[in-house]
C-alpha positions as a Markdown table, in Angstrom:
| # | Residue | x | y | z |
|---|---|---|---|---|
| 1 | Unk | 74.5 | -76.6 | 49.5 |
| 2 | Unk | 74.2 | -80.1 | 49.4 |
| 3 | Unk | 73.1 | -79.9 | 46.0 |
| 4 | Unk | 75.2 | -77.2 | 45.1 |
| 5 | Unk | 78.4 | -79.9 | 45.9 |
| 6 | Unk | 77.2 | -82.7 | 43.9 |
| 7 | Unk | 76.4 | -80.4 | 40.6 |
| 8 | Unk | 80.4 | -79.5 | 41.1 |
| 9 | Unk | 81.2 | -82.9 | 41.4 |
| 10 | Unk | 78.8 | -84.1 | 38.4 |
| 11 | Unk | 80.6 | -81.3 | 36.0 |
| 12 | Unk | 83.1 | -82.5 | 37.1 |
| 13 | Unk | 83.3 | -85.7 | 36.6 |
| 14 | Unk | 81.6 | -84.9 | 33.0 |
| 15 | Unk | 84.6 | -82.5 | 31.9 |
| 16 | Unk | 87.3 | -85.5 | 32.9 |
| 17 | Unk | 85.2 | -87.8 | 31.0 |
| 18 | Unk | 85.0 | -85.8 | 28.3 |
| 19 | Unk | 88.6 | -85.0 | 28.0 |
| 20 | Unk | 91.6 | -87.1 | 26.3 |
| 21 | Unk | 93.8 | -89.1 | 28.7 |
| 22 | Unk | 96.3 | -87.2 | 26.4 |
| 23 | Unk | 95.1 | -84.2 | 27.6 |
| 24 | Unk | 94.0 | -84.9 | 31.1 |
| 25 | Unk | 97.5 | -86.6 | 31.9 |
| 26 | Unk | 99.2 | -83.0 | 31.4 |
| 27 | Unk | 96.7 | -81.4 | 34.0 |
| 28 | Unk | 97.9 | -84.3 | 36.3 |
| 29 | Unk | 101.1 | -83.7 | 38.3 |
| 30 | Unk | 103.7 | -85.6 | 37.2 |
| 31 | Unk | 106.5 | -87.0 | 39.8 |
| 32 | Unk | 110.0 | -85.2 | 38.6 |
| 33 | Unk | 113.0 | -87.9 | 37.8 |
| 34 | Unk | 114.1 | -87.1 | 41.2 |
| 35 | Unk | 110.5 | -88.1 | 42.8 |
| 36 | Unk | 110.5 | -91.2 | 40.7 |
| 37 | Unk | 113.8 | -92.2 | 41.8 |
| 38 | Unk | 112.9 | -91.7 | 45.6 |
| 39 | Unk | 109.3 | -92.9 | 45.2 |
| 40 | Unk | 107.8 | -89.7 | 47.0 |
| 41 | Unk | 106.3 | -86.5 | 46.0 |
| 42 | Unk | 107.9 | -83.0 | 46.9 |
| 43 | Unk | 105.8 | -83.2 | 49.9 |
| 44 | Unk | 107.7 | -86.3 | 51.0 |
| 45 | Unk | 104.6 | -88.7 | 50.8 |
| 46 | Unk | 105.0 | -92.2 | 49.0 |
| 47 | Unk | 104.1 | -91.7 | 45.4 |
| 48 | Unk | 101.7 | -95.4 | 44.1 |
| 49 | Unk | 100.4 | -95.1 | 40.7 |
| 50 | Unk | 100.6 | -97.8 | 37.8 |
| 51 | Unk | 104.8 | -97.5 | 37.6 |
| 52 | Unk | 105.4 | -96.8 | 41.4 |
| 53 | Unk | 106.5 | -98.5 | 43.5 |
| 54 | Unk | 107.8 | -101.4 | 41.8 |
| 55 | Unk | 106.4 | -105.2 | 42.7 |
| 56 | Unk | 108.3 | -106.1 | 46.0 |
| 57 | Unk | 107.4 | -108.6 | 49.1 |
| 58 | Unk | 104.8 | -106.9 | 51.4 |
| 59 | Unk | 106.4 | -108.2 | 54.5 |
| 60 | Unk | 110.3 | -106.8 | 53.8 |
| 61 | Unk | 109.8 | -104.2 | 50.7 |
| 62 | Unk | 112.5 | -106.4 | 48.3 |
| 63 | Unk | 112.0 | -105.3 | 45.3 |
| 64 | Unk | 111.2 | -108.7 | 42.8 |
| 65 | Unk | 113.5 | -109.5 | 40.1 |
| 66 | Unk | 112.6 | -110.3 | 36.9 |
| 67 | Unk | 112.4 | -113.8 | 37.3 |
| 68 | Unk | 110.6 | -113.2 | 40.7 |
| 69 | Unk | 108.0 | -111.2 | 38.7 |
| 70 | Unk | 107.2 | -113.7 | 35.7 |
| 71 | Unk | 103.4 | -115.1 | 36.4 |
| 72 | Unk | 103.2 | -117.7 | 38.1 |
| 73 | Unk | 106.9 | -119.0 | 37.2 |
| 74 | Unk | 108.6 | -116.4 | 39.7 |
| 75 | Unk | 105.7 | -118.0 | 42.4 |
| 76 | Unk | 107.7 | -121.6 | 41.7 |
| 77 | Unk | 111.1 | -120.7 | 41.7 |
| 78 | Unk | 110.5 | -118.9 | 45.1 |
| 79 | Unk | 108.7 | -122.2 | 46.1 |
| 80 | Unk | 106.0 | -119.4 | 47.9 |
| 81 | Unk | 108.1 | -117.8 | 50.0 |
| 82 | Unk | 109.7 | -114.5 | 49.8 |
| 83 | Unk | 113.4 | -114.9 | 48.5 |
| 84 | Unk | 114.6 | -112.4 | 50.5 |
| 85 | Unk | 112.7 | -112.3 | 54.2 |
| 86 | Unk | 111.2 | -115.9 | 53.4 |
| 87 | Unk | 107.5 | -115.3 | 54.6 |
| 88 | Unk | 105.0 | -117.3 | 52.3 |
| 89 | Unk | 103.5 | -115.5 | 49.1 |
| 90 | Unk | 99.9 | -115.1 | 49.3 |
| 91 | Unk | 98.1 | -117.8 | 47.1 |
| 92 | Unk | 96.1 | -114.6 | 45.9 |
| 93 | Unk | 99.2 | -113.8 | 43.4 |
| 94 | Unk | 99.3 | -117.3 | 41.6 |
| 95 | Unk | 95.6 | -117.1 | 41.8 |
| 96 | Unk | 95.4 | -113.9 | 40.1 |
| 97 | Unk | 97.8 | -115.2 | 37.5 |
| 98 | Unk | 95.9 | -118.1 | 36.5 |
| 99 | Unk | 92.8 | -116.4 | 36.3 |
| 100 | Unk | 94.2 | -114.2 | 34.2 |
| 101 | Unk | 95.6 | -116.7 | 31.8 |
| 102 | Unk | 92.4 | -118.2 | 32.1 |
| 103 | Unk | 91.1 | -114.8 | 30.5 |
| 104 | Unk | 93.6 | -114.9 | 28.1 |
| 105 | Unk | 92.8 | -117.9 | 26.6 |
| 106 | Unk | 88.6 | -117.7 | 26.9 |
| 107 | Unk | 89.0 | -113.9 | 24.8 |
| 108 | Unk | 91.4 | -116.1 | 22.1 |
| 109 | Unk | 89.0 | -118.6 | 22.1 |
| 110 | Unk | 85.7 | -116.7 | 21.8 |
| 111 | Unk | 86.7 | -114.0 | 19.7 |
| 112 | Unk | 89.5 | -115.8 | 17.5 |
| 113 | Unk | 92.7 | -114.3 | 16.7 |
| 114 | Unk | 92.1 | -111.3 | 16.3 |
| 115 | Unk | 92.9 | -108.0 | 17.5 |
| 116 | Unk | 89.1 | -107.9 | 18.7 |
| 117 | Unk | 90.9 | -110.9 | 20.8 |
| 118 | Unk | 93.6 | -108.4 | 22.1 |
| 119 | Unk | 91.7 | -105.5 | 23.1 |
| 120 | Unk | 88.5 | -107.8 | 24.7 |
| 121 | Unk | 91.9 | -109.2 | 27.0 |
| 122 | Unk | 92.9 | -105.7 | 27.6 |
| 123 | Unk | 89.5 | -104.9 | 28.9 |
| 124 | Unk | 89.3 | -107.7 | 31.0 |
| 125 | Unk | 92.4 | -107.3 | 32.6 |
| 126 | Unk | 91.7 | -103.7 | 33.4 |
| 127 | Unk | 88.6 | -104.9 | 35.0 |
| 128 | Unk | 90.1 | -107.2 | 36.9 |
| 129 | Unk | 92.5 | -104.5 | 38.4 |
| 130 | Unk | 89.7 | -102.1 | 39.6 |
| 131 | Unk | 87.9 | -105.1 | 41.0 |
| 132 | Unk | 90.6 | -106.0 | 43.4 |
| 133 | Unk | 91.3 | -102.4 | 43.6 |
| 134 | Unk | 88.1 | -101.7 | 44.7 |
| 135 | Unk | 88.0 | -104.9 | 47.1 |
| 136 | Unk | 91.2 | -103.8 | 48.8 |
| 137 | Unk | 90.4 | -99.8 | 48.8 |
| 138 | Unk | 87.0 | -99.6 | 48.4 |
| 139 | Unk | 88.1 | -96.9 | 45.9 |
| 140 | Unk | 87.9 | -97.2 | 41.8 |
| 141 | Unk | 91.0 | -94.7 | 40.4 |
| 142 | Unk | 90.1 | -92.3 | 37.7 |
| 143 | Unk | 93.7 | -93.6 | 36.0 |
| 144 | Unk | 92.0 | -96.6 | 34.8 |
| 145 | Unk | 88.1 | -95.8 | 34.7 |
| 146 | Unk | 88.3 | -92.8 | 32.7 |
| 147 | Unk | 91.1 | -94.0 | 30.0 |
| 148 | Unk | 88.9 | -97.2 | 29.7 |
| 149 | Unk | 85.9 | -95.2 | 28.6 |
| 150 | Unk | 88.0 | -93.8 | 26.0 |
| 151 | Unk | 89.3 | -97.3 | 25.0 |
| 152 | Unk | 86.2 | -98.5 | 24.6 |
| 153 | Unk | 84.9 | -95.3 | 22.4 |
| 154 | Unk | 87.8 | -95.9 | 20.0 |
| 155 | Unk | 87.7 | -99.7 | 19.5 |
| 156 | Unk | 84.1 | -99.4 | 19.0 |
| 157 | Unk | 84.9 | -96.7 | 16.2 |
| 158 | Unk | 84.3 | -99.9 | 13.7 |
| 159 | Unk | 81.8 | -101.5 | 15.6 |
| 160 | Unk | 84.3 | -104.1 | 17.5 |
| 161 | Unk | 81.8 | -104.7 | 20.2 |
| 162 | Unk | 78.8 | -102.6 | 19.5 |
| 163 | Unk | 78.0 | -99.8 | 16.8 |
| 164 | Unk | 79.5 | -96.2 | 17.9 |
| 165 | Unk | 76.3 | -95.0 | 18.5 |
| 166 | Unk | 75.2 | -97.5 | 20.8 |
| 167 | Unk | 78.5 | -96.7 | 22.6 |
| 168 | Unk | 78.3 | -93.3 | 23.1 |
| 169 | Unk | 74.9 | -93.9 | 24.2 |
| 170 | Unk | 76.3 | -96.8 | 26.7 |
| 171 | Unk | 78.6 | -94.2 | 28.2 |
| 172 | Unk | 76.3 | -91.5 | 28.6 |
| 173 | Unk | 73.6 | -94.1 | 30.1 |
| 174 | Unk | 75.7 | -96.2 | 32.2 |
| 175 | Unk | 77.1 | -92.6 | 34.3 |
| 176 | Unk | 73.3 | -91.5 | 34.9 |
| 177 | Unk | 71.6 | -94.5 | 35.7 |
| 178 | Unk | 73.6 | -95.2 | 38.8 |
| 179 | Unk | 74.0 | -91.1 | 39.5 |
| 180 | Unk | 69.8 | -91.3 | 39.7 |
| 181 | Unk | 70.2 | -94.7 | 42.2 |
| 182 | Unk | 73.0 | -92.7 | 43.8 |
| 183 | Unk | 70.5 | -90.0 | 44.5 |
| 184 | Unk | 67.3 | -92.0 | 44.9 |
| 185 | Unk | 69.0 | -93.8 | 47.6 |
| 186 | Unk | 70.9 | -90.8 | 49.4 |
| 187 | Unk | 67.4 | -89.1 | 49.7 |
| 188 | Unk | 65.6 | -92.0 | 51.0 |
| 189 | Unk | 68.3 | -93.1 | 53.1 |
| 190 | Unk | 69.9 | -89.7 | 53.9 |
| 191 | Unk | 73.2 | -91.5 | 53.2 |
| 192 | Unk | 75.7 | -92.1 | 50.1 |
| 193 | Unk | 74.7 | -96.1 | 48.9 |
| 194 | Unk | 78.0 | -96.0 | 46.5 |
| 195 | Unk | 80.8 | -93.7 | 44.9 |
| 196 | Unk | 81.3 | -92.0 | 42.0 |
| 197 | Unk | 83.9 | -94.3 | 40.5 |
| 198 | Unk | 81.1 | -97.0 | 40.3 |
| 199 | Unk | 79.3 | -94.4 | 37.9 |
| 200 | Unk | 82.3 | -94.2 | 35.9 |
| 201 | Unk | 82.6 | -98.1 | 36.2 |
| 202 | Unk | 79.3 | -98.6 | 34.3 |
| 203 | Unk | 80.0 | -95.7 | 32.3 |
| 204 | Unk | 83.0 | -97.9 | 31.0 |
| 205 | Unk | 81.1 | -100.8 | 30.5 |
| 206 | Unk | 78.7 | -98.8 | 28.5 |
| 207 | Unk | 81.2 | -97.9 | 26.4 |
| 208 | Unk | 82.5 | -101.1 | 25.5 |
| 209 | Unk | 79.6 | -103.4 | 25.3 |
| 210 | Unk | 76.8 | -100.3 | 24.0 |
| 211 | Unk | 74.0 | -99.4 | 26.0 |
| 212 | Unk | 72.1 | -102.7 | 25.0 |
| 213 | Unk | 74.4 | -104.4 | 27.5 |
| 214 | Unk | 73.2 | -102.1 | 30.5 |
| 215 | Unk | 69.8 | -104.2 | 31.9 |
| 216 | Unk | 72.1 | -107.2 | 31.9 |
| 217 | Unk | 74.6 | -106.1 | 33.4 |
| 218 | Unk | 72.8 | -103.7 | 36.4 |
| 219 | Unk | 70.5 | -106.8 | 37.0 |
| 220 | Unk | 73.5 | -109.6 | 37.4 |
| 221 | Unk | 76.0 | -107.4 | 39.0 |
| 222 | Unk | 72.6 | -106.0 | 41.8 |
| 223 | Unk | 71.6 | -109.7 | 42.1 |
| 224 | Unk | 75.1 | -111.0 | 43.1 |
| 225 | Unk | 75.8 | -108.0 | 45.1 |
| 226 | Unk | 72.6 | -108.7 | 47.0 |
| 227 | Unk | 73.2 | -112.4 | 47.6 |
| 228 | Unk | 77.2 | -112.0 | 48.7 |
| 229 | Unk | 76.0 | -109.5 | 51.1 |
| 230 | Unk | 72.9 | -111.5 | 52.5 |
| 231 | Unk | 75.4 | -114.5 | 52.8 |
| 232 | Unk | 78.2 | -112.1 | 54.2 |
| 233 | Unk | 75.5 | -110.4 | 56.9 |
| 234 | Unk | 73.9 | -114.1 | 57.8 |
| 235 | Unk | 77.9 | -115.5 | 58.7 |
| 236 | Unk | 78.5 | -112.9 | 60.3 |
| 237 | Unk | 81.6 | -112.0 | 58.2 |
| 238 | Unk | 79.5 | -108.7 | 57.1 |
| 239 | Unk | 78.0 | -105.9 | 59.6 |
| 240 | Unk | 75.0 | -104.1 | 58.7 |
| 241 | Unk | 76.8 | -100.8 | 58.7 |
| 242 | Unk | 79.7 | -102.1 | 57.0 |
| 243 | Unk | 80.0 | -100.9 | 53.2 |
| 244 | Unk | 80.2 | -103.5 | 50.2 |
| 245 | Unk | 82.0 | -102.8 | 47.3 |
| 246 | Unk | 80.1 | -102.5 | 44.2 |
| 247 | Unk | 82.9 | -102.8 | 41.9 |
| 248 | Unk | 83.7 | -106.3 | 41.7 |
| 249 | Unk | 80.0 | -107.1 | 41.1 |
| 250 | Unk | 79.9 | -104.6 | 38.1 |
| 251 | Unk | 83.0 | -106.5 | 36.7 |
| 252 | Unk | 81.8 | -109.9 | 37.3 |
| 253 | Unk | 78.7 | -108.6 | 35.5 |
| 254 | Unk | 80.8 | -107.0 | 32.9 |
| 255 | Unk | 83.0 | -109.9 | 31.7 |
| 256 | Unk | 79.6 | -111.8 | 31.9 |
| 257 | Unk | 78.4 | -109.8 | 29.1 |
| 258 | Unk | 81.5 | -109.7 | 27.4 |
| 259 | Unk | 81.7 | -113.3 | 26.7 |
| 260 | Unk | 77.4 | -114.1 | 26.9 |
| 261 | Unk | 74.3 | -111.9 | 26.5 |
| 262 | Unk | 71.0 | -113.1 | 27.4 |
| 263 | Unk | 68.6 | -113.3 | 24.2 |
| 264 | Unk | 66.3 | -110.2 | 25.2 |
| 265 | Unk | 69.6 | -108.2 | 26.1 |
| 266 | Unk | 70.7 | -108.5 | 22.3 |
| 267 | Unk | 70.7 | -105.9 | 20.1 |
């Protein structure tokens, strides 16, 4: 049966891939006007996707302003603190905004201006979403993962990153190889090591970078995996039981690659 469940899931997961966000956003349920305007589905449940709900305080739900939402600028004019309730802002938001400018400026910088520029940024910043989605969820949403495979298909239809071929390939490659660790591990261990979103993750990366990129990126994103969590179990901030997200490591990997391959890894 066991078997029987992860074949479903497999298919699964291979017909989403295989189909158009076009197309797969019409099989979705989308919330009606009314949903959207109360934030909740028709079964009265809080609706979070990529538009809802809108950036507010954590602490009080105020919804930000404009101004209170421009990177790192709305972080100033609040002085930290919540406009509304006053309790500080997290240093994670200005954090995340600098890094992200940071990003910004190393794709301009590496790749020139260029729309190869503008879509290596838009890779980037997706990957930094599912890391931190991942961190906080320990969850990697088929709303990002699966468009970015087909992002990375399309830009690679004139070789941006890698030829077509050795994207396709990449995809394809990237899915299996941690599907075979997923079982490897699961029979040895008699327990799940990681999630299917991390498949799709890779899958991603394959996609983007070609297939090529893979060894580099499995190797640096296991090896810093490894290490956090050997540091993380050793301080005590870790339990032995307690899962670690792979997610970040496969995008700390990724952007890696995107801006450096290792010699041998080049193709």
């Amino acid at each position: 049966m066991a078997w029987q469940e992860e074949w479903n899931h497999f298919a699964a997961d291979a017909n989403q891939i295989a189909t158009p966000p076009s197309l797969l956003s019409s099989k979705m349920e989308e919330p009606a006007p009314t949903q959207a305007m109360t934030g909740k589905n028709s079964l009265g449940k809080p609706i979070y996707n990529l538009c809802l709900p809108r950036s507010h305080c954590p602490s009080c739900k105020h919804t930000l302003t404009l101004f209170e939402n421009l990177p790192l600028v709305g972080y100033l004019l609040c002085r930290g603190r919540c406009s509304a309730c006053h309790t500080p802002i997290s240093l994670r938001y200005p954090a995340l905004e600098l890094f992200s400018a940071g990003l910004a400026v190393g794709t301009l910088w590496h790749f020139g201006a260029s729309w190869q520029a503008l879509a290596a940024f838009g890779f980037a910043a997706t990957l930094l979403a599912l890391a931190l989605i991942d961190i906080d969820t320990h969850l990697l949403p088929d709303t990002l993962t699966l468009p970015l495979i087909w992002a990375g298909l399309l830009v690679n239809l004139n070789a941006s990153f890698t030829s077509l071929h050795s994207a396709v390939i990449g995809t394809i490659a990237g899915y299996l190889l941690l599907w075979l660790v997923y079982w490897g591990f699961r029979l040895l261990r008699g327990k799940e090591g990681m999630g299917y979103g991390d498949f799709k993750l890779l899958a991603a990366l394959g996609a983007w970078l070609g297939w090529l990129a893979l060894p580099q990126i499995v190797l640096l994103a296991s090896a810093s995996g490894a290490l956090f969590g050997l540091i993380a179990l050793m301080s005590g901030h870790l339990k032995r039981e307690q899962p670690l997200p792979f997610g970040p490591f496969l995008v700390a990997a990724g952007l890696i690659t995107l801006f450096w391959r290792a010699p041998f890894f080049v193709g």
